[in-house]
N, CA, C and O atoms as a Maestro MAE file, in Angstrom:
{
 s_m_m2io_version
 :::
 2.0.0
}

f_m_ct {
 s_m_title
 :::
 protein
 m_atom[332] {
  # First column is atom index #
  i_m_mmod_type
  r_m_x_coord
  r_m_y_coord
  r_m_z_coord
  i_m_residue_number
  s_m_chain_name
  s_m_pdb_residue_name
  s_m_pdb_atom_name
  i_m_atomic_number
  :::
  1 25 0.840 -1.178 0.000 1 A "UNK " " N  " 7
  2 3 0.000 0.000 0.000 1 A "UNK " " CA " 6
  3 2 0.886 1.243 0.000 1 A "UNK " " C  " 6
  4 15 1.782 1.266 0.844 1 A "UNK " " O  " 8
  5 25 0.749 2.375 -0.908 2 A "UNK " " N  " 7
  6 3 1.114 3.531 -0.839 2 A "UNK " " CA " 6
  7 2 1.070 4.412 0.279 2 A "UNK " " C  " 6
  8 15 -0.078 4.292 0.707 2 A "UNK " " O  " 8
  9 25 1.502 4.989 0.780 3 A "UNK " " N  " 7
  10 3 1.640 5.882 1.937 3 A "UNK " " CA " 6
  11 2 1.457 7.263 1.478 3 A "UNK " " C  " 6
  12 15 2.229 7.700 0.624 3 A "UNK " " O  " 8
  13 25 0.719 7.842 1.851 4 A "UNK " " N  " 7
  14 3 0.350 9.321 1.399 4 A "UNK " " CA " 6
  15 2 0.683 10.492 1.800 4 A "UNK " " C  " 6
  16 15 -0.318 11.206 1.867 4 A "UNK " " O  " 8
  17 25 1.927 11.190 2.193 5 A "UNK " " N  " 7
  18 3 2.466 11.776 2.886 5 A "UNK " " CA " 6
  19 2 1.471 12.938 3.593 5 A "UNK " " C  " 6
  20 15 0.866 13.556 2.717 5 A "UNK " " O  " 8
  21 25 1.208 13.308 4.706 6 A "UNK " " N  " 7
  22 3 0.790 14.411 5.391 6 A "UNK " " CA " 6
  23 2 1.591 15.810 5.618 6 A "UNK " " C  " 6
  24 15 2.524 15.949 6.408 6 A "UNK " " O  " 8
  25 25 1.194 16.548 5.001 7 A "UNK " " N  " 7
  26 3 1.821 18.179 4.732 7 A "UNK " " CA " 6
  27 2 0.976 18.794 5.667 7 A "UNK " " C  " 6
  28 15 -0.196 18.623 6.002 7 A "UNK " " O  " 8
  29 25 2.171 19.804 6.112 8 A "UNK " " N  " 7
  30 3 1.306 20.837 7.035 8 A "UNK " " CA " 6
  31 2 0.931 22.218 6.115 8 A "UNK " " C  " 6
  32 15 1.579 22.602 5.141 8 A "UNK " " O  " 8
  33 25 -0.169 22.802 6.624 9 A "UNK " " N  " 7
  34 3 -0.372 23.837 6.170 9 A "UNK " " CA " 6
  35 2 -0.716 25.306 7.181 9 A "UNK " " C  " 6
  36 15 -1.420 25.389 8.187 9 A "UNK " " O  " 8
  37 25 -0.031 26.222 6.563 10 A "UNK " " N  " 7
  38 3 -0.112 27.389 7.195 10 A "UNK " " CA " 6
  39 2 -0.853 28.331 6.764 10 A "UNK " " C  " 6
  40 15 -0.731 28.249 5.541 10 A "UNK " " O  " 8
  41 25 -1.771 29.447 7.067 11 A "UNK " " N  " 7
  42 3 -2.821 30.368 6.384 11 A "UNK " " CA " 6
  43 2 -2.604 31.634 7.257 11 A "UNK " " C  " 6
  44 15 -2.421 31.705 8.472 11 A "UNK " " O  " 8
  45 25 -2.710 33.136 5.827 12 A "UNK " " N  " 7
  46 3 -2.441 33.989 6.708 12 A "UNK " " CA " 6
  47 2 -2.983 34.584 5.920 12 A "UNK " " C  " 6
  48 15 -2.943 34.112 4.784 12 A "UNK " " O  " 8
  49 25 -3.993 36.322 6.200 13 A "UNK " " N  " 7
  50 3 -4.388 36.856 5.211 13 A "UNK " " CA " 6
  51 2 -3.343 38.222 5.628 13 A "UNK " " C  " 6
  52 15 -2.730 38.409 6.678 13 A "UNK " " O  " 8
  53 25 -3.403 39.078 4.381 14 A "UNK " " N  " 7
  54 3 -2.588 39.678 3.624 14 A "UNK " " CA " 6
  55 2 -3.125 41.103 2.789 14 A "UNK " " C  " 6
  56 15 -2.752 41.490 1.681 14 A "UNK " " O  " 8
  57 25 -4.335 41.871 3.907 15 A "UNK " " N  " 7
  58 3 -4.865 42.667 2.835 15 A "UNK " " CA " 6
  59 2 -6.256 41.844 2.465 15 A "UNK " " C  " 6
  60 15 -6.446 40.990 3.330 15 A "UNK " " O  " 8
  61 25 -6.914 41.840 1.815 16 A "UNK " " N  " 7
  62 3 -7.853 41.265 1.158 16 A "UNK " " CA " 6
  63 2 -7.503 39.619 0.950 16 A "UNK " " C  " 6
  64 15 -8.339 38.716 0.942 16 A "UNK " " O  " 8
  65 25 -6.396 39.513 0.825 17 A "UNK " " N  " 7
  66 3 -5.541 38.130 0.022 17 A "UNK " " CA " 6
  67 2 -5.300 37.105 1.054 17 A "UNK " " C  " 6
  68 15 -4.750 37.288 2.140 17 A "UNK " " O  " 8
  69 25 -5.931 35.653 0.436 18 A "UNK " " N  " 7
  70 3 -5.209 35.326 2.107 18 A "UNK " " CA " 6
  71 2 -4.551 34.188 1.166 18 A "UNK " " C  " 6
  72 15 -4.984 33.593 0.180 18 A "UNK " " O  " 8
  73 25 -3.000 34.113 2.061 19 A "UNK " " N  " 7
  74 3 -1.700 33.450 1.546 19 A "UNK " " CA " 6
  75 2 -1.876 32.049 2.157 19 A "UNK " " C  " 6
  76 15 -2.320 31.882 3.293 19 A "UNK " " O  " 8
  77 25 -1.590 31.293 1.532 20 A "UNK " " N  " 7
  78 3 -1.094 30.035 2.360 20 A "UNK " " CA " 6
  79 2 0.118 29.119 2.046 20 A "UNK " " C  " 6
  80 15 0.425 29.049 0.856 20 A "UNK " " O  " 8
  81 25 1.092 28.175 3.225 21 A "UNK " " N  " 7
  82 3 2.229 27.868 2.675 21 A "UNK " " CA " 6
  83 2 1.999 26.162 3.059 21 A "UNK " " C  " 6
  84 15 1.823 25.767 4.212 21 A "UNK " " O  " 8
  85 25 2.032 25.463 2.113 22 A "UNK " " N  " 7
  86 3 2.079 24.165 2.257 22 A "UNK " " CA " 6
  87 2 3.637 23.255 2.407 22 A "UNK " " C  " 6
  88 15 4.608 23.743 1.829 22 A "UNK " " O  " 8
  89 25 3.750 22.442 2.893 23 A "UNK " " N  " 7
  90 3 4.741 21.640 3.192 23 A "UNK " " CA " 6
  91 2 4.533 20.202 3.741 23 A "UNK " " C  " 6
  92 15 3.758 19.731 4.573 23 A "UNK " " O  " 8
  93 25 5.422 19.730 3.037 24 A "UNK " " N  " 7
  94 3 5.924 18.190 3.357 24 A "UNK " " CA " 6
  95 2 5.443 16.997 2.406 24 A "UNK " " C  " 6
  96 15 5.579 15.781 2.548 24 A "UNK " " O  " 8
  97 25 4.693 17.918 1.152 25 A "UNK " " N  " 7
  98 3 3.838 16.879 0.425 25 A "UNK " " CA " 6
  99 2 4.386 16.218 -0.556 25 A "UNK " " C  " 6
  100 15 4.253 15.023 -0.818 25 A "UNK " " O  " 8
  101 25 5.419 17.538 -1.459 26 A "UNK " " N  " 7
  102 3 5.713 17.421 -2.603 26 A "UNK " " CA " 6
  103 2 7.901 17.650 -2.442 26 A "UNK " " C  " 6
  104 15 8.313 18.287 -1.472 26 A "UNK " " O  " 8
  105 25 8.676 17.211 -3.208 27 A "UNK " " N  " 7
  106 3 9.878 17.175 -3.292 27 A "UNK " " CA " 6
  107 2 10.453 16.889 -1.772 27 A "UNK " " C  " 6
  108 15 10.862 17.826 -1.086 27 A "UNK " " O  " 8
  109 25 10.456 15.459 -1.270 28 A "UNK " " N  " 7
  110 3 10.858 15.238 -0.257 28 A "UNK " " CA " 6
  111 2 12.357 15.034 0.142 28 A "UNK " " C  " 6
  112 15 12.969 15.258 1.186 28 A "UNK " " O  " 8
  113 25 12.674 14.595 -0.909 29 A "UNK " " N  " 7
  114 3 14.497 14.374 -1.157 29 A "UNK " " CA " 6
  115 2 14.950 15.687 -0.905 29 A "UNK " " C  " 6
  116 15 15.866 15.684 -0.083 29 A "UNK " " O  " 8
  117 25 14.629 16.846 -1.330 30 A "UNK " " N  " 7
  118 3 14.804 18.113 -1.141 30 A "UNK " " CA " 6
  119 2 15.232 18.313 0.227 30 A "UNK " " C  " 6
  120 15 14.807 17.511 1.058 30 A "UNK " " O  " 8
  121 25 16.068 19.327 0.636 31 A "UNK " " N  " 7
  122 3 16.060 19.943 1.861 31 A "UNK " " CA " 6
  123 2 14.925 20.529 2.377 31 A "UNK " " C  " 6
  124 15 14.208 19.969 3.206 31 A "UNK " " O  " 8
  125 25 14.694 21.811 1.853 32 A "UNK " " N  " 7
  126 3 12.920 21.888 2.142 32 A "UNK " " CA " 6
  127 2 12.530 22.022 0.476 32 A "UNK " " C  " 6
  128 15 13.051 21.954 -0.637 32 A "UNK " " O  " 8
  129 25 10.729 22.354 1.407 33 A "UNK " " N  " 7
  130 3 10.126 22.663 -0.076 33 A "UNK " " CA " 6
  131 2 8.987 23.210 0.168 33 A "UNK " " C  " 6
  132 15 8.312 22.572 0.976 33 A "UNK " " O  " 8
  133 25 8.386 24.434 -0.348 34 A "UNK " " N  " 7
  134 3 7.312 24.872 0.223 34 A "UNK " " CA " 6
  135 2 6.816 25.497 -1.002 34 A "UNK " " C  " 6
  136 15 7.375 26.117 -1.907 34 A "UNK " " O  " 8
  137 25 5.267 25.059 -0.709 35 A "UNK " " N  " 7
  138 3 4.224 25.817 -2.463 35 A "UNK " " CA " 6
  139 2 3.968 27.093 -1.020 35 A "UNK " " C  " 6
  140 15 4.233 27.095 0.182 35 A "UNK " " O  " 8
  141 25 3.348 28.013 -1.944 36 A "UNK " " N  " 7
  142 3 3.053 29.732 -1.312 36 A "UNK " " CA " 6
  143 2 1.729 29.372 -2.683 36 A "UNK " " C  " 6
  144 15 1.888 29.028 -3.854 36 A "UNK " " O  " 8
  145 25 0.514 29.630 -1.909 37 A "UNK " " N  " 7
  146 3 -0.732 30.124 -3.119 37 A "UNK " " CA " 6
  147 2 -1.569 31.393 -2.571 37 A "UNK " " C  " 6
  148 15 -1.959 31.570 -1.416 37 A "UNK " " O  " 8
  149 25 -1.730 32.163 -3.604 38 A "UNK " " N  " 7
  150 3 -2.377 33.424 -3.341 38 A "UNK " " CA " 6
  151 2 -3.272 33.758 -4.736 38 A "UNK " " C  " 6
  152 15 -3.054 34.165 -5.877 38 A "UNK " " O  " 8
  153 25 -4.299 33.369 -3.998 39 A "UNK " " N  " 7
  154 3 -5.478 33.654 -5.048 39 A "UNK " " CA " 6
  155 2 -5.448 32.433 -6.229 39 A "UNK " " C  " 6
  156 15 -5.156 31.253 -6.037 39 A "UNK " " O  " 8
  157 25 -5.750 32.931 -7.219 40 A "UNK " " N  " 7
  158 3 -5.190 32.010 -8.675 40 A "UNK " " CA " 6
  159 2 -3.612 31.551 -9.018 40 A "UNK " " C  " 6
  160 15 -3.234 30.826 -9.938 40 A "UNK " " O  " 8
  161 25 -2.750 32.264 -7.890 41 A "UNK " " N  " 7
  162 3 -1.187 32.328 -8.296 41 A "UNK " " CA " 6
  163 2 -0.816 30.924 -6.981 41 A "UNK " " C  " 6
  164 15 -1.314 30.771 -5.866 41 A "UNK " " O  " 8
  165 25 0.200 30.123 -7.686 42 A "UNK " " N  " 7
  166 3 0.790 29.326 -7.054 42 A "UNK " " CA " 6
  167 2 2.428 29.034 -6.947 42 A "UNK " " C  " 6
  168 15 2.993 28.830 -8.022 42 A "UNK " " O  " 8
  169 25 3.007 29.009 -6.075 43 A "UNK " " N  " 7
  170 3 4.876 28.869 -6.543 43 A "UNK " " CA " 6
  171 2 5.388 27.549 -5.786 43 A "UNK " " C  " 6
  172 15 4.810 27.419 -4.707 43 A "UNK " " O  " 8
  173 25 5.902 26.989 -5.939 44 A "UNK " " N  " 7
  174 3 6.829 26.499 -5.584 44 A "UNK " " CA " 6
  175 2 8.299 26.804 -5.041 44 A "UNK " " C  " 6
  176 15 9.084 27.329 -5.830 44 A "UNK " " O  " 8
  177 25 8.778 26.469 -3.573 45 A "UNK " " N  " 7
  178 3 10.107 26.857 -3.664 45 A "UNK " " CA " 6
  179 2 10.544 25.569 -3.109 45 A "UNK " " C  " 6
  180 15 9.909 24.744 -2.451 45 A "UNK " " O  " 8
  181 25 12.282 25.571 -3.685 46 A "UNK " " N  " 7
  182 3 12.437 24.223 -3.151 46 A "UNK " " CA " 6
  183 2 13.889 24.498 -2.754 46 A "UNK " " C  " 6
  184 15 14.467 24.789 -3.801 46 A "UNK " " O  " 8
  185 25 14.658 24.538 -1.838 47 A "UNK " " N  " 7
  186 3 15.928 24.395 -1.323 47 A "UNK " " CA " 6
  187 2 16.722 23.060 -1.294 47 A "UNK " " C  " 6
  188 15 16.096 22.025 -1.065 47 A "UNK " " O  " 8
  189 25 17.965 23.022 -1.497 48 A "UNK " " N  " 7
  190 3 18.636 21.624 -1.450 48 A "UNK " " CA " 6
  191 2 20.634 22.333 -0.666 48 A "UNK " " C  " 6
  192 15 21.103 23.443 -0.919 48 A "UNK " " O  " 8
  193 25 21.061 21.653 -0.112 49 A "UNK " " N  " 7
  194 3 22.569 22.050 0.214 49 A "UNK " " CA " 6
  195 2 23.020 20.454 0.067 49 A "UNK " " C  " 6
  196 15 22.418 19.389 -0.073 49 A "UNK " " O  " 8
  197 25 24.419 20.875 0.178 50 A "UNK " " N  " 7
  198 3 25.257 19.650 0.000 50 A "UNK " " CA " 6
  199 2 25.931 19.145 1.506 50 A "UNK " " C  " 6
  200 15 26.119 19.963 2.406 50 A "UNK " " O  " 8
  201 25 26.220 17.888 1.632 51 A "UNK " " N  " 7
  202 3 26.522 17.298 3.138 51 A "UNK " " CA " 6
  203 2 27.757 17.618 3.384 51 A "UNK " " C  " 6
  204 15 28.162 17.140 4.443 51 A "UNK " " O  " 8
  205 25 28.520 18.254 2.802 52 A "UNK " " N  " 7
  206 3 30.395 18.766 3.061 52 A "UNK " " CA " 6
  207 2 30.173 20.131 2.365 52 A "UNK " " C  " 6
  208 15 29.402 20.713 1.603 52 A "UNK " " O  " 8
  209 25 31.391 20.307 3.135 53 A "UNK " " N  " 7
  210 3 32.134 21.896 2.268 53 A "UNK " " CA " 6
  211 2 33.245 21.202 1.407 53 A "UNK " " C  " 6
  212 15 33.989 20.224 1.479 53 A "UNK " " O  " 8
  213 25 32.933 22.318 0.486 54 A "UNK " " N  " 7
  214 3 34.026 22.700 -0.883 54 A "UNK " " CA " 6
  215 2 35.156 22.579 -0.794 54 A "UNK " " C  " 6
  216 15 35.392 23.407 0.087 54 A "UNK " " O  " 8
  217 25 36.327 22.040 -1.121 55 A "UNK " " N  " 7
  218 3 37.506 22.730 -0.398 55 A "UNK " " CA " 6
  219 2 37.707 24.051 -1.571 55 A "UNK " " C  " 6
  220 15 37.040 24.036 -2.605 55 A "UNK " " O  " 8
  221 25 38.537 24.996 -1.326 56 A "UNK " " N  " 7
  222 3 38.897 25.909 -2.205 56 A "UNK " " CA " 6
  223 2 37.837 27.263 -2.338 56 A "UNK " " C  " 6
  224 15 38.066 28.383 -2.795 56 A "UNK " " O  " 8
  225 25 36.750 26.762 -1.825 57 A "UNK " " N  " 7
  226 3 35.686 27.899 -2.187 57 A "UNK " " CA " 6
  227 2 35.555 28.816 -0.899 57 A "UNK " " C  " 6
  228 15 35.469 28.349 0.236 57 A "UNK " " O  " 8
  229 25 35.551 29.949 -1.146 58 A "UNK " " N  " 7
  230 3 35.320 30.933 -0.137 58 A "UNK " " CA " 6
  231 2 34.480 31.640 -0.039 58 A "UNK " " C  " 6
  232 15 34.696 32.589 0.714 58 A "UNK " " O  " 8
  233 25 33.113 31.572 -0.719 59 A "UNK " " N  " 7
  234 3 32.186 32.364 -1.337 59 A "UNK " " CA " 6
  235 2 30.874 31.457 -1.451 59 A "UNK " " C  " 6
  236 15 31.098 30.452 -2.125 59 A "UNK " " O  " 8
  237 25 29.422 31.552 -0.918 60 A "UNK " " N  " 7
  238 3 28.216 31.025 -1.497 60 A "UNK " " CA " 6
  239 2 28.165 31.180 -2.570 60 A "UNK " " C  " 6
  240 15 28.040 32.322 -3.010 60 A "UNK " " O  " 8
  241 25 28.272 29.692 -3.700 61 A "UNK " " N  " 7
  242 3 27.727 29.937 -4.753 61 A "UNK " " CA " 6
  243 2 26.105 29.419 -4.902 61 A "UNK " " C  " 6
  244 15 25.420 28.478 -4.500 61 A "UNK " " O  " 8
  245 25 25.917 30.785 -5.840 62 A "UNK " " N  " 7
  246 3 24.541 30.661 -5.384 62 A "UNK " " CA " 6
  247 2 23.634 31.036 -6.867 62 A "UNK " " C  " 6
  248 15 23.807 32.085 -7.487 62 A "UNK " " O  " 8
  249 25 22.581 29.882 -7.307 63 A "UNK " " N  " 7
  250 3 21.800 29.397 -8.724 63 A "UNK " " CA " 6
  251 2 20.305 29.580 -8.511 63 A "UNK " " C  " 6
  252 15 19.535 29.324 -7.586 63 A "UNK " " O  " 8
  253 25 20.204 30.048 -9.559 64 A "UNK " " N  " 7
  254 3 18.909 30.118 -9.312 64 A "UNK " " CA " 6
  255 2 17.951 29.573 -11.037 64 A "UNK " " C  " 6
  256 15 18.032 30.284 -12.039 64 A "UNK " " O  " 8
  257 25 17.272 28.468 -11.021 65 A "UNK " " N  " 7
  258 3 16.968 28.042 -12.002 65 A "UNK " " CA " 6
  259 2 15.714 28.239 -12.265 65 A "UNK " " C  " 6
  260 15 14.985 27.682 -11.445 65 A "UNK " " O  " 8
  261 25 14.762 29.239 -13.697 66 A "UNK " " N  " 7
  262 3 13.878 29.751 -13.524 66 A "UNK " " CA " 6
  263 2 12.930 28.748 -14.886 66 A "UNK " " C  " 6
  264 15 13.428 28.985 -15.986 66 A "UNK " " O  " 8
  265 25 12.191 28.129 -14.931 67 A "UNK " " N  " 7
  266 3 11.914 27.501 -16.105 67 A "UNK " " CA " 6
  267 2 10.080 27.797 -16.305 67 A "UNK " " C  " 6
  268 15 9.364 27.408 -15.383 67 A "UNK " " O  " 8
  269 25 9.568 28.331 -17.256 68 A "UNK " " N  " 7
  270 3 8.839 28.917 -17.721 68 A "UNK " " CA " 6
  271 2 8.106 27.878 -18.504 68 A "UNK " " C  " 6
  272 15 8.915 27.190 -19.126 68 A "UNK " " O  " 8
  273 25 6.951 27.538 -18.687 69 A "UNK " " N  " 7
  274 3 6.438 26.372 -19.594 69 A "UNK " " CA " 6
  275 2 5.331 27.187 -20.481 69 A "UNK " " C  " 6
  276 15 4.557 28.096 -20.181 69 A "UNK " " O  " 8
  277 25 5.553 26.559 -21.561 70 A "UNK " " N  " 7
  278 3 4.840 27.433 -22.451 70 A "UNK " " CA " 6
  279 2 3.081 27.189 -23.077 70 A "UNK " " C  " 6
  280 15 2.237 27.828 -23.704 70 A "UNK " " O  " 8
  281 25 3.243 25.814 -22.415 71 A "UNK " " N  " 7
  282 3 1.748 25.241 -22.599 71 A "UNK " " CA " 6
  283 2 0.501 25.795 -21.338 71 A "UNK " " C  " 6
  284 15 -0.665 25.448 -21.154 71 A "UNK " " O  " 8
  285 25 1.528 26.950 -20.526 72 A "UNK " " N  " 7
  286 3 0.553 27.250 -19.209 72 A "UNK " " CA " 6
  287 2 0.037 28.292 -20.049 72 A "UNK " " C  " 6
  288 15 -1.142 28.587 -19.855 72 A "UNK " " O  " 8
  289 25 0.682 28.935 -20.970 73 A "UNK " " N  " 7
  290 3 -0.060 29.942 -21.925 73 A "UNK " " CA " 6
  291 2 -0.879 29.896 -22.793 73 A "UNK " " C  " 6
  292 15 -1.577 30.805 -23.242 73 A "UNK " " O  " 8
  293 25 -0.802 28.286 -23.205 74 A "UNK " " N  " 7
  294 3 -1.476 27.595 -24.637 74 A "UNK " " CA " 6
  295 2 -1.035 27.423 -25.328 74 A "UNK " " C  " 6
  296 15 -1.552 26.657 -26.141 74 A "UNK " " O  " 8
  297 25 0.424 28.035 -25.632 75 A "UNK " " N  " 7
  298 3 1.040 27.837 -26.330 75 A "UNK " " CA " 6
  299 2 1.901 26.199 -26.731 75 A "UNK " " C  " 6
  300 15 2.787 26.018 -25.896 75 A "UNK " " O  " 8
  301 25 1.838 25.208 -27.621 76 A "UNK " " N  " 7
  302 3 2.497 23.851 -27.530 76 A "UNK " " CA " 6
  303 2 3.456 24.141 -28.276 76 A "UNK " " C  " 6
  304 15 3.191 24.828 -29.263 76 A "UNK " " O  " 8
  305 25 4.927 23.694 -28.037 77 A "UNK " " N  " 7
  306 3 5.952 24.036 -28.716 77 A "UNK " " CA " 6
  307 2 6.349 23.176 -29.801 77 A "UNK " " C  " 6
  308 15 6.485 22.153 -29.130 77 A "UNK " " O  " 8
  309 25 6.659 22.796 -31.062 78 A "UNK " " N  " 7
  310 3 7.067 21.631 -31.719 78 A "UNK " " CA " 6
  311 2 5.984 21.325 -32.548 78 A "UNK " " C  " 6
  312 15 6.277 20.846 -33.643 78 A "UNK " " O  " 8
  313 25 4.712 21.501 -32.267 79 A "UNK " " N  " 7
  314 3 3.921 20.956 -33.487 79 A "UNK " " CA " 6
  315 2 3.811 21.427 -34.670 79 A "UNK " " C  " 6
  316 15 3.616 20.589 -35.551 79 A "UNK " " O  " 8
  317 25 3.879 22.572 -34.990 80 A "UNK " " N  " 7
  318 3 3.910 23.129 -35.875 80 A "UNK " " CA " 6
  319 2 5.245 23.319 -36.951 80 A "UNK " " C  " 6
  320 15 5.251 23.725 -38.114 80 A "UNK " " O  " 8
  321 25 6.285 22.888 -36.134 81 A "UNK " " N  " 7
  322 3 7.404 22.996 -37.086 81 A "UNK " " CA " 6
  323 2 8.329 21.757 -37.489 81 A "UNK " " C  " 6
  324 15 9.475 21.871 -37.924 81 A "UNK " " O  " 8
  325 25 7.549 20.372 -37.245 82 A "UNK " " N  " 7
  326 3 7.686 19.017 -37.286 82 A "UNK " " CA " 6
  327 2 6.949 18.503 -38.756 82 A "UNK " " C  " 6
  328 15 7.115 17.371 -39.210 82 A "UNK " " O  " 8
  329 25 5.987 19.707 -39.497 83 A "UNK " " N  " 7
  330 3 5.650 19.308 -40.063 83 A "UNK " " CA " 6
  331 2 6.698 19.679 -41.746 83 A "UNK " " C  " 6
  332 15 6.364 19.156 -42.809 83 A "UNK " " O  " 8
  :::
 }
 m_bond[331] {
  # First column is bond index #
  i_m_from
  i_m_to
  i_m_order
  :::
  1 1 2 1
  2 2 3 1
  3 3 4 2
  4 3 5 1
  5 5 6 1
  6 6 7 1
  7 7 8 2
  8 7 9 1
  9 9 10 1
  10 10 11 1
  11 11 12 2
  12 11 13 1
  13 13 14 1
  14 14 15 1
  15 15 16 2
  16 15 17 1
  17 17 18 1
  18 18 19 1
  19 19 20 2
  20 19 21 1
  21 21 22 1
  22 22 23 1
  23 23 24 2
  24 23 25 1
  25 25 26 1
  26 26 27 1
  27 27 28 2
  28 27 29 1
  29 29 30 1
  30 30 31 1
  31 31 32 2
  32 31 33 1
  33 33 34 1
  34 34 35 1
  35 35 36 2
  36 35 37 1
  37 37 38 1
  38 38 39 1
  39 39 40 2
  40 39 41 1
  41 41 42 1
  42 42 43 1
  43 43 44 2
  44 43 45 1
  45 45 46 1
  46 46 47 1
  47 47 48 2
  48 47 49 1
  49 49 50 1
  50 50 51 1
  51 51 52 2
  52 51 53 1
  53 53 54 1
  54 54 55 1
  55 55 56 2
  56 55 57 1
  57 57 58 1
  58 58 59 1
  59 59 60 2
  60 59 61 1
  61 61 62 1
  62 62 63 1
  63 63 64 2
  64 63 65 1
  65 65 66 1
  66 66 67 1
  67 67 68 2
  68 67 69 1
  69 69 70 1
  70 70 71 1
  71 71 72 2
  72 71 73 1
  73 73 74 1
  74 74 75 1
  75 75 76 2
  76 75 77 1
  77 77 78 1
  78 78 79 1
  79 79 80 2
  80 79 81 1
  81 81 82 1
  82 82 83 1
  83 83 84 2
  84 83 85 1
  85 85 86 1
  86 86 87 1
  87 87 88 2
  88 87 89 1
  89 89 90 1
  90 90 91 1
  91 91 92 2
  92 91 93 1
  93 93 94 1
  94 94 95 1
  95 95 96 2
  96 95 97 1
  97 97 98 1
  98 98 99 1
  99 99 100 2
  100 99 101 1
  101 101 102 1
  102 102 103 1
  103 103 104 2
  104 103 105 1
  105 105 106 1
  106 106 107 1
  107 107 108 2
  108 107 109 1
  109 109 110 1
  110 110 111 1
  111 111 112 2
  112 111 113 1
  113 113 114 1
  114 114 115 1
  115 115 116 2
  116 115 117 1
  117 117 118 1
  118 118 119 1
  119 119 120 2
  120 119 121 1
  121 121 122 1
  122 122 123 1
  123 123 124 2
  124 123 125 1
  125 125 126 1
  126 126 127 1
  127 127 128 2
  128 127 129 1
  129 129 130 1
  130 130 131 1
  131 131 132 2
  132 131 133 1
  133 133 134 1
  134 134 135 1
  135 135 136 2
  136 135 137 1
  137 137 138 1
  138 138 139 1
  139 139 140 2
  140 139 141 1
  141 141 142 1
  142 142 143 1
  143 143 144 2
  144 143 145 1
  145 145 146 1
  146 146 147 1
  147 147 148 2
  148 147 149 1
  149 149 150 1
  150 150 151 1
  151 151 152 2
  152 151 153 1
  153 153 154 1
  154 154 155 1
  155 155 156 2
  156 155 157 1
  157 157 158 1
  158 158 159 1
  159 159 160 2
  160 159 161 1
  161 161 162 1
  162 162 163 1
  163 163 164 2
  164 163 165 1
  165 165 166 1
  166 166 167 1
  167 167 168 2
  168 167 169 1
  169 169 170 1
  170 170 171 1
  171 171 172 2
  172 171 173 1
  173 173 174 1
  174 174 175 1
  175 175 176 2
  176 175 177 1
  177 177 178 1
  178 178 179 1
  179 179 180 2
  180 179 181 1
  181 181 182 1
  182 182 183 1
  183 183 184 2
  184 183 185 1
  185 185 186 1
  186 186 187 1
  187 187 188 2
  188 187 189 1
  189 189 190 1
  190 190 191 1
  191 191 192 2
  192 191 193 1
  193 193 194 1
  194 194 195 1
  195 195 196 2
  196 195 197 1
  197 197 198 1
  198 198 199 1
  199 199 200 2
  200 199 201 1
  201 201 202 1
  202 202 203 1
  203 203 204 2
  204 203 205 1
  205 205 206 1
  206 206 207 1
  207 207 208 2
  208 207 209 1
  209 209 210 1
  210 210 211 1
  211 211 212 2
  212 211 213 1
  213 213 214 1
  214 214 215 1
  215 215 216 2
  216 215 217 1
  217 217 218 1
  218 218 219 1
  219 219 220 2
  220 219 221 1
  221 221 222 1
  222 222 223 1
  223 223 224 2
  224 223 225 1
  225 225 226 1
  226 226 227 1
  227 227 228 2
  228 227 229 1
  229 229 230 1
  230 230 231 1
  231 231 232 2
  232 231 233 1
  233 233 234 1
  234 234 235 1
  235 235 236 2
  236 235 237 1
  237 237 238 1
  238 238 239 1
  239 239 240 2
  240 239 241 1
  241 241 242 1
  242 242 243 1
  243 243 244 2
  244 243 245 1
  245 245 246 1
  246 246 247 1
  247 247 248 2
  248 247 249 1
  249 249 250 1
  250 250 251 1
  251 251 252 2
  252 251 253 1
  253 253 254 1
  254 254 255 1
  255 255 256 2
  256 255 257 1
  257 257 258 1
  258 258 259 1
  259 259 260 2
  260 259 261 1
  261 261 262 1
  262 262 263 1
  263 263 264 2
  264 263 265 1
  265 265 266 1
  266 266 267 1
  267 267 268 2
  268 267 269 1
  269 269 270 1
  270 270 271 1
  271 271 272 2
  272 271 273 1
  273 273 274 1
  274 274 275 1
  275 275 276 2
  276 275 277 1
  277 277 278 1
  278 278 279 1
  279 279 280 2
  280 279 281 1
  281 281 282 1
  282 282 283 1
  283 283 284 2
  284 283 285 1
  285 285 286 1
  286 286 287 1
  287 287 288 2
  288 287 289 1
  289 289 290 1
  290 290 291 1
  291 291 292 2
  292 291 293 1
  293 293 294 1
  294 294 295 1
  295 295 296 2
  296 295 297 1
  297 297 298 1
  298 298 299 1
  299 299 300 2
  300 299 301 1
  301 301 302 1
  302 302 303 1
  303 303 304 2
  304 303 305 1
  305 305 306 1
  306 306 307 1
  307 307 308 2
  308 307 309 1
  309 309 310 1
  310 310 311 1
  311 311 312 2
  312 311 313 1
  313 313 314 1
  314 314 315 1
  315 315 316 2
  316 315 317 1
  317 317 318 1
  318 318 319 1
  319 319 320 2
  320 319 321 1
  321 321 322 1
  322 322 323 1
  323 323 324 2
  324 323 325 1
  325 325 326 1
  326 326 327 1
  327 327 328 2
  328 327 329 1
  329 329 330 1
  330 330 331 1
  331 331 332 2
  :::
 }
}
């Protein structure tokens, strides 16, 4: 049987807006991971670190990976130029 993980959730309003931050449901391998939804808008954030230090590095390096999907617009990429 599958096990269904239990996430906590937090709620706060914001002005008219009320925010909420979910956790523990989704990217568990992750260090953390927390969705933020407000209104129709939803995010994801997800943190990860490594179990040692660097040798040589003296500085946080620090990434930030932003990926945009184009079918949330309607847009499908590839069909049209396959032909």
């Amino acid at each position: 049987m599958i096990e269904i993980p239990q996430g906590n959730t937090f709620s706060a309003g914001l002005g008219s807006e009320k925010i909420s931050f979910e956790t523990g449901k989704l990217a568990q391998l992750a260090g953390g991971a927390v969705i933020v939804r407000a209104g129709d808008s939803m995010l994801m954030v997800v943190a990860t670190a490594g179990k040692s230090v660097r040798e040589g590095i003296d500085f946080l390096p620090l990434s930030v990976d932003y990926e945009e999907k184009l079918y949330a617009a309607g847009r499908i990429p590839g069909s049209f130029f396959r032909r």
